[in-house]
C-alpha positions in Angstrom: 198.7 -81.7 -4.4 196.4 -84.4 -2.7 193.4 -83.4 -0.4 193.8 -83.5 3.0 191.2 -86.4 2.9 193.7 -88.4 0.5 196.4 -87.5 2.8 195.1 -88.7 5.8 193.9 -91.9 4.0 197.6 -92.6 2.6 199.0 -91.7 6.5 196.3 -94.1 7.6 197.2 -96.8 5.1 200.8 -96.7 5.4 200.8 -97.2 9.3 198.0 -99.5 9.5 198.7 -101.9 6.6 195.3 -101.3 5.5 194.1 -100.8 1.4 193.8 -97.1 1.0 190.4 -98.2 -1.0 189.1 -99.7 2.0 189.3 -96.9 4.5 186.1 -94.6 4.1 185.0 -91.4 5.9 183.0 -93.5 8.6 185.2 -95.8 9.5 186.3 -96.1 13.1 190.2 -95.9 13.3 190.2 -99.1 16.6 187.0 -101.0 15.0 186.9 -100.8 12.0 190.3 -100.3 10.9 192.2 -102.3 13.9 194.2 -99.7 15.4 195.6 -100.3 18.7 196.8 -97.5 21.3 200.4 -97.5 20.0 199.2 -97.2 16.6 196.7 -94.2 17.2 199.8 -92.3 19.0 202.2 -93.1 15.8 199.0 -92.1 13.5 199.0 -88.3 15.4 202.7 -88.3 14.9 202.7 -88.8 11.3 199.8 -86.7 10.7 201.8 -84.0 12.1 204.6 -84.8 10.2 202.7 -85.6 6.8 200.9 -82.0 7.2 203.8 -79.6 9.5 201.3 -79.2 12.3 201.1 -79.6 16.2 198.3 -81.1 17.3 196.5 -80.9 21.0 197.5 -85.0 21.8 194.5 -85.4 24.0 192.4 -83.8 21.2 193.5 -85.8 18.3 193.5 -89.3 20.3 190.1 -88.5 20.7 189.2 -88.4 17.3 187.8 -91.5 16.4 186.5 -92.1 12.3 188.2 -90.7 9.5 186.0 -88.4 9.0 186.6 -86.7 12.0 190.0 -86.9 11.9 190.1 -85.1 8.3 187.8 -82.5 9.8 190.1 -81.9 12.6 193.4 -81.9 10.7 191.3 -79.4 8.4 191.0 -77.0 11.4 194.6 -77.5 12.8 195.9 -76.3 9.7 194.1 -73.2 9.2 194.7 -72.4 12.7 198.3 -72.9 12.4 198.1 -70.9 8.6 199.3 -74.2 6.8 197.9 -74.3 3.3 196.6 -77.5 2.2 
């Protein structure tokens, strides 16, 4: 099964149009990677659906880099027991 970092790098690809080799663990999902509001809502959506979680929306919109957003899914899903 594929990390959660190469999951949220495929979610990330797929709804941004964006080469899964050119999003790193820095980037910034609005500057660097051109997401605008509707797209960071759809993101959190198919996070949730790509990993079975709920997440906090206010919390996740916050998370800005992929990096952070890996982190974050990370914690969801042991908080929620999900093994990934």
């Amino acid at each position: 099964m594929a990390s959660v970092e190469e999951r949220v790098k495929e979610v990330t690809a797929r709804v941004l149009k964006v080469d899964t080799s050119k999003i790193g663990r820095g980037d910034q999902f609005g500057a660097d990677l051109g997401a605008e509001s509707v797209q960071s809502v759809e993101l959190v959506a198919m996070f949730e659906e790509e990993f079975g979680i709920e997440m906090n929306e206010d919390e996740a919109l916050s998370v800005d880099t992929v990096g952070s957003a890996i982190d974050y899914i990370s914690k969801v899903c042991q908080e929620q027991g999900v093994q990934v």
